[in-house]
C-alpha positions, 0 to 999 in steps of 0.5 A: 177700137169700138165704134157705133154706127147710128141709122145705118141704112145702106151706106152705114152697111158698107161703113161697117164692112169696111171697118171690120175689115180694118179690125174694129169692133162695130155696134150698129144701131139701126131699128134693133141694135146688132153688134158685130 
């Protein structure tokens, strides 16, 4: 499952460690758009 997380900051950090974790596709979109 893909999931995007918007404006991240520190908590969308953490959100997108612990999704990893769980096997998801992450696409964080902060100033510069990182997929992970």
């Amino acid at each position: 499952m893909k999931v995007a997380i918007v404006g991240a900051g520190k908590l969308g950090l953490n959100v997108t460690e612990a999704l990893m974790g769980s096997g998801y596709e992450v696409m964080l979109i902060d100033k510069d758009p990182v997929l992970l």
